[in-house]
C-alpha positions as CSV (number, residue, x, y, z in Angstrom):
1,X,-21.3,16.5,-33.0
2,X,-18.4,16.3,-30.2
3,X,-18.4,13.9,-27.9
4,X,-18.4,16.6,-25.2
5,X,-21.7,18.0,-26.4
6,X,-23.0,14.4,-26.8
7,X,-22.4,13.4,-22.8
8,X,-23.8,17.5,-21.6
9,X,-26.6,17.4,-23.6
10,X,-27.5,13.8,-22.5
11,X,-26.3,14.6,-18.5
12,X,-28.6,17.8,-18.5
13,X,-31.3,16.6,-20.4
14,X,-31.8,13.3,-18.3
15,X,-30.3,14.8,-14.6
16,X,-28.3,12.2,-14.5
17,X,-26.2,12.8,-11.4
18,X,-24.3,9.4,-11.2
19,X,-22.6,9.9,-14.3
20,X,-22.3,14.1,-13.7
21,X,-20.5,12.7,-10.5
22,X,-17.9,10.5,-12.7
23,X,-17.2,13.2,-15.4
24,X,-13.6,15.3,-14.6
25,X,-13.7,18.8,-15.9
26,X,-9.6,17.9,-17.6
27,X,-11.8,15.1,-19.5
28,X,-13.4,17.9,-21.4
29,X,-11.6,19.3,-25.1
30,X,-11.0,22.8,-24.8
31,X,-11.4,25.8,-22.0
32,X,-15.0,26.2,-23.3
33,X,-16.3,23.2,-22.7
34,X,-14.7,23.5,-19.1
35,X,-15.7,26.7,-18.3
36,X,-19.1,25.3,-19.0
37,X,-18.6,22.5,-16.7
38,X,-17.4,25.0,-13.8
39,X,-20.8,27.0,-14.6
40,X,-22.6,23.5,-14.2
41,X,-20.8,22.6,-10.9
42,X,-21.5,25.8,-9.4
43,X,-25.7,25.4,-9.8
44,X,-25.4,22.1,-8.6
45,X,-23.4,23.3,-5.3
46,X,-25.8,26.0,-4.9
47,X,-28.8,24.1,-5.8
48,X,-28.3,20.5,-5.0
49,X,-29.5,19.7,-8.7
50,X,-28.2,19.8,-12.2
51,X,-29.3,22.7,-14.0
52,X,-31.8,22.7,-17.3
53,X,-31.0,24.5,-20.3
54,X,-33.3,27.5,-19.6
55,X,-31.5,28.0,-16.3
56,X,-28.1,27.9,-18.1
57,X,-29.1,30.5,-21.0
58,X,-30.7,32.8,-18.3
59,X,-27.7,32.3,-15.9
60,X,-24.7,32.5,-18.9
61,X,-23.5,36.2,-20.0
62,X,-21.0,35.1,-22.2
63,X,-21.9,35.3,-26.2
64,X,-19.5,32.5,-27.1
65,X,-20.7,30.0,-24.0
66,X,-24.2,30.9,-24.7
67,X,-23.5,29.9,-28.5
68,X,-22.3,26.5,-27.1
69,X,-24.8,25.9,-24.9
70,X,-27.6,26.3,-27.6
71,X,-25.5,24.2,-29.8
72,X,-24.8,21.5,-26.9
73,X,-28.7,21.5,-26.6
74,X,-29.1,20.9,-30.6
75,X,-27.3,17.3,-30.4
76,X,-29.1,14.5,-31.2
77,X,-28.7,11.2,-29.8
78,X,-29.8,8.4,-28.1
79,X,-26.6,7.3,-26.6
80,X,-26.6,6.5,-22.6
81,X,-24.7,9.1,-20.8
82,X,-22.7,6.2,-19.2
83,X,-21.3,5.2,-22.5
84,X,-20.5,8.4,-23.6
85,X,-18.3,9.3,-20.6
86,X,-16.5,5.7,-21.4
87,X,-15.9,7.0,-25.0
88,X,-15.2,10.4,-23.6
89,X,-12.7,9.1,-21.1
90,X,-10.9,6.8,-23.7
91,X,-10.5,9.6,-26.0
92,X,-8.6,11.8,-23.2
93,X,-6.6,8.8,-22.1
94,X,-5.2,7.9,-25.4
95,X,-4.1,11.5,-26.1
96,X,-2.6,11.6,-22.7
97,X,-0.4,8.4,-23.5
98,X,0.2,9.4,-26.8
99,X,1.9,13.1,-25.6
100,X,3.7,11.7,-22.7
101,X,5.1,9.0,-24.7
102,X,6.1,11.9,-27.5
103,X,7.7,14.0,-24.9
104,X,9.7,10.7,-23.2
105,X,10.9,10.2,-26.6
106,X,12.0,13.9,-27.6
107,X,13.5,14.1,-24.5
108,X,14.4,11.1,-22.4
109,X,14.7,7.8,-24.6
110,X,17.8,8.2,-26.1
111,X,19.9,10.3,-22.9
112,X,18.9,7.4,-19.8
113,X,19.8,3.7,-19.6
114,X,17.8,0.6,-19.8
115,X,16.7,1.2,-15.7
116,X,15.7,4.8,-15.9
117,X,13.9,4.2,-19.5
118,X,11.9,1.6,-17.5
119,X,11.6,4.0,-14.7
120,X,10.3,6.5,-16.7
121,X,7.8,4.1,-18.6
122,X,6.6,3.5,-14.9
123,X,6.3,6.9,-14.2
124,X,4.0,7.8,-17.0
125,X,1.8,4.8,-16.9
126,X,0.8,6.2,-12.7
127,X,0.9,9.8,-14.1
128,X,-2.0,8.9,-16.7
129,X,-3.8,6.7,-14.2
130,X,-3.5,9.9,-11.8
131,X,-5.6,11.9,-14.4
132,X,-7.7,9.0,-15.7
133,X,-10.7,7.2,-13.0
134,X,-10.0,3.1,-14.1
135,X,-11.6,2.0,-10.9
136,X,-14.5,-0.5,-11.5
137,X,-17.9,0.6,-10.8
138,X,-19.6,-0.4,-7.7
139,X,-21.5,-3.9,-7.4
140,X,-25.7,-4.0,-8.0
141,X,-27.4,-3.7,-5.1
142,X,-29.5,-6.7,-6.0
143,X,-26.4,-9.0,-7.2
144,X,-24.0,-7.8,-4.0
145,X,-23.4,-10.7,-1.6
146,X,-23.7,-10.2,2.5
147,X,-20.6,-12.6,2.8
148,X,-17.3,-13.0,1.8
149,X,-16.7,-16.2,-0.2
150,X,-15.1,-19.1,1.3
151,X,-11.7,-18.5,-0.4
152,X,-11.7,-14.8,0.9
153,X,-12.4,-15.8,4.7
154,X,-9.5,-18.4,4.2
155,X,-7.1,-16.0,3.0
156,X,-7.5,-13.6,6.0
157,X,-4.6,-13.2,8.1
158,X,-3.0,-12.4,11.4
159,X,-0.1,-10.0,11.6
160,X,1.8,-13.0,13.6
161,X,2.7,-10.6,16.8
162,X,0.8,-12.0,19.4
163,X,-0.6,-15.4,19.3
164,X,-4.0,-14.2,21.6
165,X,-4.2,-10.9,19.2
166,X,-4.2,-13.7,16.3
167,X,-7.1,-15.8,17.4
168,X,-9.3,-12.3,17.2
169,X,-8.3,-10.5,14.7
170,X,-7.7,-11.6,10.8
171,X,-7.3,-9.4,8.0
172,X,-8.8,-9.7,4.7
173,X,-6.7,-9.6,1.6
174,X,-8.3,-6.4,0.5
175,X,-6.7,-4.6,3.7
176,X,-3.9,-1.7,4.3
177,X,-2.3,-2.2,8.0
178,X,-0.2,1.0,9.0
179,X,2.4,0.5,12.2
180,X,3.8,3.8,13.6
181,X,6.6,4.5,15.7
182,X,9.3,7.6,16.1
183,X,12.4,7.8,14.9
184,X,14.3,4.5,15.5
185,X,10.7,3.0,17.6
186,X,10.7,-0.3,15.6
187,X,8.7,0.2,12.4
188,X,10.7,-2.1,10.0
189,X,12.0,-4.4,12.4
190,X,8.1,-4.7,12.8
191,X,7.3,-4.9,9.0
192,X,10.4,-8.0,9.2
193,X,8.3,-9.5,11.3
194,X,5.0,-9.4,10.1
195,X,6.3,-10.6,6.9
196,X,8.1,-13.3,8.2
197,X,4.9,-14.5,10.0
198,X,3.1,-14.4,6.7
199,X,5.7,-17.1,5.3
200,X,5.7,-19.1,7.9
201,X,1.9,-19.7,7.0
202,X,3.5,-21.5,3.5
203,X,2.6,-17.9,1.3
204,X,5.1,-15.6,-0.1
205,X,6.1,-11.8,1.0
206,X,7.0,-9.2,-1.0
207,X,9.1,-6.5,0.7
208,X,9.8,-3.1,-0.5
209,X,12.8,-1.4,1.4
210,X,14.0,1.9,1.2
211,X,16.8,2.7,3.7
212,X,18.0,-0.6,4.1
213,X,19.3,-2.9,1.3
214,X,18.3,-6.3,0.6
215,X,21.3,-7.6,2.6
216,X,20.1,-6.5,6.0
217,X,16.4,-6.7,5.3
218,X,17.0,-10.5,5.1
219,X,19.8,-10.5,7.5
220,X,16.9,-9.4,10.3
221,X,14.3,-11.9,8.8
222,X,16.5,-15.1,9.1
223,X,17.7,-14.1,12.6
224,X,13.9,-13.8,13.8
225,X,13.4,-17.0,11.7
226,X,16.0,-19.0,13.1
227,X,16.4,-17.3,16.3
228,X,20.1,-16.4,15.9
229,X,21.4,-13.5,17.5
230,X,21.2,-11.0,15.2
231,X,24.9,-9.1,15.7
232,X,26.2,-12.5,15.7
233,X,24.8,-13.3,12.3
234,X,26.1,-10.1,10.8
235,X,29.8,-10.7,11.6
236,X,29.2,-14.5,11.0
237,X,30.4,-15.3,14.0
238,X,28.2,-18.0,15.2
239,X,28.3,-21.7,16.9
240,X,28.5,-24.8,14.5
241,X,23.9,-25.5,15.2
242,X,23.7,-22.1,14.1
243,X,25.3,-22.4,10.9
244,X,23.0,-25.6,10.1
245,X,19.9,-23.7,11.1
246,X,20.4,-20.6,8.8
247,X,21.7,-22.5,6.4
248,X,18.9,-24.6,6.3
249,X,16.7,-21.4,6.0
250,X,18.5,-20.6,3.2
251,X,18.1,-23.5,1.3
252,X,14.4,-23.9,1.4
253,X,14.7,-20.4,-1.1
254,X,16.0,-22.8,-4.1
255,X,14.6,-26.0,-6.1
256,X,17.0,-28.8,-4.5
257,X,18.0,-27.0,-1.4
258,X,17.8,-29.9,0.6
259,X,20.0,-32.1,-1.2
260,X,22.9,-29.2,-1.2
261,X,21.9,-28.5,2.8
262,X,23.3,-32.0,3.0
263,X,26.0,-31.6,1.6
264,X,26.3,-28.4,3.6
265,X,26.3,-30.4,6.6
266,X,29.7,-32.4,5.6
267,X,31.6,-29.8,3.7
268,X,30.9,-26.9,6.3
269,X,31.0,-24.1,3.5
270,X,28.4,-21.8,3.4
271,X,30.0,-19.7,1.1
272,X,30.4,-22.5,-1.8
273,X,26.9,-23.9,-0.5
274,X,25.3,-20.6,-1.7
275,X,27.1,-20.7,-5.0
276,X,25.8,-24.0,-5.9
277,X,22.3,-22.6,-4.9
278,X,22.3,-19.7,-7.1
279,X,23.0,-21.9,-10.1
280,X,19.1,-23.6,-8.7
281,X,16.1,-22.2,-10.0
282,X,14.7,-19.9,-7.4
283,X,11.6,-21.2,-5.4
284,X,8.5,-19.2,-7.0
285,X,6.5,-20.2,-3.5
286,X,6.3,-19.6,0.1
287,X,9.2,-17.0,-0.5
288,X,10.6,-13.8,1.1
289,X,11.4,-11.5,-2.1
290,X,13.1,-8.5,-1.2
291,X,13.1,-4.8,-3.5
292,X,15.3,-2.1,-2.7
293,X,15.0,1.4,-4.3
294,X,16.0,4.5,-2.2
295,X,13.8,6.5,-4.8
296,X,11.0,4.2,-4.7
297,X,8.1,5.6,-6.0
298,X,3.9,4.6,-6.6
299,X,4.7,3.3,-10.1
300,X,7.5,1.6,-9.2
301,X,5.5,-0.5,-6.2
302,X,2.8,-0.9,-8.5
303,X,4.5,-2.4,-11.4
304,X,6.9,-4.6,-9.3
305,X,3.8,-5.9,-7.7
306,X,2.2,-6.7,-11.1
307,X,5.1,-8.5,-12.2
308,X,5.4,-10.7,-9.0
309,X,1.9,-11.6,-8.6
310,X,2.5,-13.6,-12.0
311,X,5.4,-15.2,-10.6
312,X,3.9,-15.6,-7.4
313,X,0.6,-17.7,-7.0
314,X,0.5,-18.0,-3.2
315,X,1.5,-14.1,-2.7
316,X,-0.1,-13.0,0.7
317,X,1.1,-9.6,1.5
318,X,3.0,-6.2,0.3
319,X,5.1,-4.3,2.9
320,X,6.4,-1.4,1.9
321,X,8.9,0.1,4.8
322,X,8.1,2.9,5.0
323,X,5.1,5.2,3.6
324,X,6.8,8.5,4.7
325,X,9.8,7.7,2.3
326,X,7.7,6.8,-1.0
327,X,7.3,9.3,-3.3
328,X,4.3,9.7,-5.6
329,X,6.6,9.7,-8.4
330,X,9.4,11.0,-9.9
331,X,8.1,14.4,-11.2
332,X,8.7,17.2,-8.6
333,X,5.9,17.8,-6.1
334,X,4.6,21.7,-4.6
335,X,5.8,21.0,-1.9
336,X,8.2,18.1,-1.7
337,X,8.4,14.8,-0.7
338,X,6.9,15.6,2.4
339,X,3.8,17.5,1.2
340,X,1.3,16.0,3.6
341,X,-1.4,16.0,0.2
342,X,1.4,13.7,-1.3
343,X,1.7,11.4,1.6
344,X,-2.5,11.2,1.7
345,X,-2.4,10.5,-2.4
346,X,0.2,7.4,-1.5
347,X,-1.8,6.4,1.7
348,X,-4.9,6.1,-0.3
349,X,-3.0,4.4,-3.6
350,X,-1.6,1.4,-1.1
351,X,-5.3,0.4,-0.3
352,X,-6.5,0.6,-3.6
353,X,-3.0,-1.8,-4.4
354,X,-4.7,-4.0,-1.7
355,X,-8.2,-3.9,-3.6
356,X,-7.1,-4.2,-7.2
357,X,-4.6,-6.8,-6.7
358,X,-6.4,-8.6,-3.3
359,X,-3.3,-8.9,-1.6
360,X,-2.5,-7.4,2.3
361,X,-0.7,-4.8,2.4
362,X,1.1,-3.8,5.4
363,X,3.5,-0.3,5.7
364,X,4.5,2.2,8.2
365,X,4.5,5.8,9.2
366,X,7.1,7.7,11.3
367,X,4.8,9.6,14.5
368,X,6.2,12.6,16.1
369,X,7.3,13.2,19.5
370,X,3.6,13.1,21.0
371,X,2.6,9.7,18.8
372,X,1.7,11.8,16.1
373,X,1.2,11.1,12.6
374,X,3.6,13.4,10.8
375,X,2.5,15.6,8.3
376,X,-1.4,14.6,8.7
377,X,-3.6,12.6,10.3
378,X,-5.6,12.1,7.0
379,X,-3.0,9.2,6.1
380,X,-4.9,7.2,8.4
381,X,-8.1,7.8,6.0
382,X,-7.5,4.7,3.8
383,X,-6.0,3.3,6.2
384,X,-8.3,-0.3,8.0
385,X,-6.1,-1.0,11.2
386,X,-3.7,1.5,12.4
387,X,-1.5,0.8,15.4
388,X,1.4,3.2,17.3
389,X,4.5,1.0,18.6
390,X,6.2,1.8,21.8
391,X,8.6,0.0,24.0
392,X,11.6,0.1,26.8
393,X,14.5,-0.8,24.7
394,X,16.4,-3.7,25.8
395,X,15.5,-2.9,29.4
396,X,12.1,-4.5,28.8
397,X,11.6,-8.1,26.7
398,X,8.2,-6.3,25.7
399,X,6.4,-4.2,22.4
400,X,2.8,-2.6,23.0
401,X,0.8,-2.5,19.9
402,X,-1.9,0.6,21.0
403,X,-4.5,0.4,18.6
404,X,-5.3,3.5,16.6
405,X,-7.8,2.6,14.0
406,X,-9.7,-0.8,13.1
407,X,-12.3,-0.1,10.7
408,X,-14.4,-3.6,11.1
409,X,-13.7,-4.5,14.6
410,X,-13.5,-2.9,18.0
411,X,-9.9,-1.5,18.9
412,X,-8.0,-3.5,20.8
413,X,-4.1,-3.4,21.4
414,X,-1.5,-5.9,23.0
415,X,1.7,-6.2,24.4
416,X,3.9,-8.8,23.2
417,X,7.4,-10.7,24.0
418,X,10.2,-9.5,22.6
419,X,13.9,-11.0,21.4
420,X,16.0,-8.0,21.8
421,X,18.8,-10.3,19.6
422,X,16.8,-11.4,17.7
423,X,13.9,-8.7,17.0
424,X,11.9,-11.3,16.8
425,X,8.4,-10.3,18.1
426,X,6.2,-12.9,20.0
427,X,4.5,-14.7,20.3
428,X,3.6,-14.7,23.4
429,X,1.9,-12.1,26.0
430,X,3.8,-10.2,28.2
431,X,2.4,-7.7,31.0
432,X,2.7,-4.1,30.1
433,X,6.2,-3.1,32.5
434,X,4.1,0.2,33.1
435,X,1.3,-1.3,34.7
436,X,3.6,-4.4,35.8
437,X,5.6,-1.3,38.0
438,X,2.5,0.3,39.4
439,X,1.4,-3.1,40.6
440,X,4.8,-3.7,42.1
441,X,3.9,-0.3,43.7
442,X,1.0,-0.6,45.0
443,X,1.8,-4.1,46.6
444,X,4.9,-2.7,48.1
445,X,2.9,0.5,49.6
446,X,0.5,-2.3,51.2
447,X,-2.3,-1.4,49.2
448,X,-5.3,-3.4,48.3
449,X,-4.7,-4.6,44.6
450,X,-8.6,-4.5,44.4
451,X,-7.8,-0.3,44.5
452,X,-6.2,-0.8,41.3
């Protein structure tokens, strides 16, 4: 007895369509056993039910897959189907693994360095979970609570854009955000943000760049922190309070900071200041920590992720700047990076980050000329609040936030204040300059605002 023949025999014998549902043809031996599986799938999508043994036999022309079917309804056991798909499923996994890991040695171990041998591991720990379900069965129907516990409703929180948006709208740690914007329309200036306002609420950020470095990712997020022009900052040339405020920013990221801020304060050298800090231990709380990987793929974001939620106890959210750039992983694609099936695969793998690991996670896509998700609307699928930037450049202190999606919650926008040298966004409301000129309009064309 296989333990293919086991789980058929028990699936047909019983109906049982929940675990039918669960079992992946690639799960399955040999091309027999899948062929079979193809013939079952077909009844069931002509039929709407699993079929009996009779029906197969009558239905099968093939000698050899009628020999298996008669020997598939032989088996004798009284093994739940349930279990037998677990065993089944382990089985596959394990001889997934174990010819990955035989082919990464043969051919990859001893030619790459420590990084891409760690890559790679990556890589073939998403490409098994790609071909294996791990995701946890739904809840009982009679165990499943109506509402969230109080830890979850305390961990909810605002994207930190718009102080009158905030009192509204919370999002739980289970959540994907998505921000969209054209070319050069403010998505990671945006994704600074957000994650900036998630530390100043005393929790920790983790920030995955891939077309700027760490440099100027935290270059942006201590200018909208300590409301320094940002050009200013970059060249260093800024006034003596300026200097004070970043580097007090700055120390706050290591164990003694203050005591080497005050010593900042009479020596005036922030480049020896920061030398003594780095010989601190770094602060494992209320942190901003920056990863940048031009190539980053899936398995590296979920790994990284992994390894900083056990260095990280108060992490509140994941950015990943932006969605459009991540790849799957490394192994070449049909199409490309930019194969929109790809881009739904990584759409729908951020939110199940957010669910396995109950952290927010918050990322961005680029929109076309028209607002436009590129490549496919179906990124938006997984997706709980979805919303499309737009704003007059440095004409205009002013962002609009349209709302695209909210999944638990009616949609609703805003406009918000904005600190063109800064980038800093908020928190405060602004009118929307559009409707703010077509009020000047009518007013100045005499006429009666109540038209409006």
């Amino acid at each position: 007895m296989t333990l293919a023949s086991a789980l058929l025999k028990q699936i047909i014998s019983q109906s049982d369509f929940v675990t039918w549902n669960r079992l992946k043809s690639h799960y399955l031996p040999s091309t027999t056993y899948q062929k079979i599986h193809g013939i079952i799938d077909k009844h069931v999508l002509k039929y709407h039910k699993l079929p009996t043994f009779e029906d197969l036999k009558s239905s099968i022309r093939s000698r050899e897959l009628q020999e298996q079917i008669y020997a598939i309804e032989s088996v004798e056991t009284e093994v739940d189907p349930y279990l037998l798909l677990d065993y089944l499923k382990n089985e596959f996994a394990q001889g997934e693994i174990l010819t990955r890991i035989d082919d990464y040695i043969e051919n990859t171990i001893t030619l790459a360095d420590a990084q891409e041998n760690i890559d790679s591991l990556q890589e073939l720990v998403v490409q098994v979970q790609d071909r294996v379900d791990t995701k946890d069965e739904d809840e009982a129907m009679d165990t499943v609570e109506l509402f969230d516990s109080e830890e979850d409703l305390t961990s909810r929180l605002a994207l930190g854009l718009n102080q009158d948006y905030d009192l509204s709208y919370k999002f739980s740690p289970k959540d994907l955000v998505v921000v969209g914007a054209q070319r050069g329309g403010g998505k990671s200036f945006t994704l600074c943000n957000i994650a900036r306002a998630v530390q100043e609420t005393g929790k920790s950020a983790l920030y995955f760049t891939i077309e700027m470095d760490t440099r100027q990712i935290l270059q942006r997020i201590v200018s909208m922190s300590t409301n320094v022009p940002l050009g200013r900052l970059i060249e260093k040339n800024l006034y003596p309070d300026e200097w004070q405020k970043i580097a007090r920013w700055w120390s706050a990221r290591f164990d003694n900071g203050q005591e080497h801020y005050e010593s900042y304060l009479k020596e005036k050298d922030f480049d020896r200041f920061h030398r003594l800090l780095t010989r601190e231990k770094f602060n494992r709380t209320n942190q901003i920590d920056v990863v940048y990987d031009p190539a980053l793929t899936v398995a590296k974001v979920i790994s990284t992720v992994r390894q900083k939620r056990a260095e990280y106890d108060d992490l509140g959210i994941i950015v990943v700047d932006y969605l459009n750039q991540v790849k799957r992983h490394n192994a070449p694609s049909r199409s490309g990076q930019y194969d929109w099936t790809e881009q739904i695969e990584i759409s729908k793998a951020l939110k199940y980050l957010a669910q396995d690991e109950n952290v927010l996670v918050a990322t961005a896509v680029q929109t076309n000329e028209n607002n436009q998700v590129r490549f496919s609307k179906g990124i938006f699928d997984a997706v709980d609040a979805a919303y499309q930037i737009s704003h007059w450049g440095d004409k205009e202190n002013a962002i609009k936030f349209t709302c695209e999606k909210m999944r638990n919650d009616k949609m609703s926008g805003f406009v918000s204040e904005i600190n063109w040298e800064t980038l800093k966004i908020g928190p405060h409301t602004v009118m929307d300059p559009d409707e703010k000129a077509e009020l000047k309009e009518t007013l100045s064309s005499d006429e009666d605002v109540y038209d409006l």
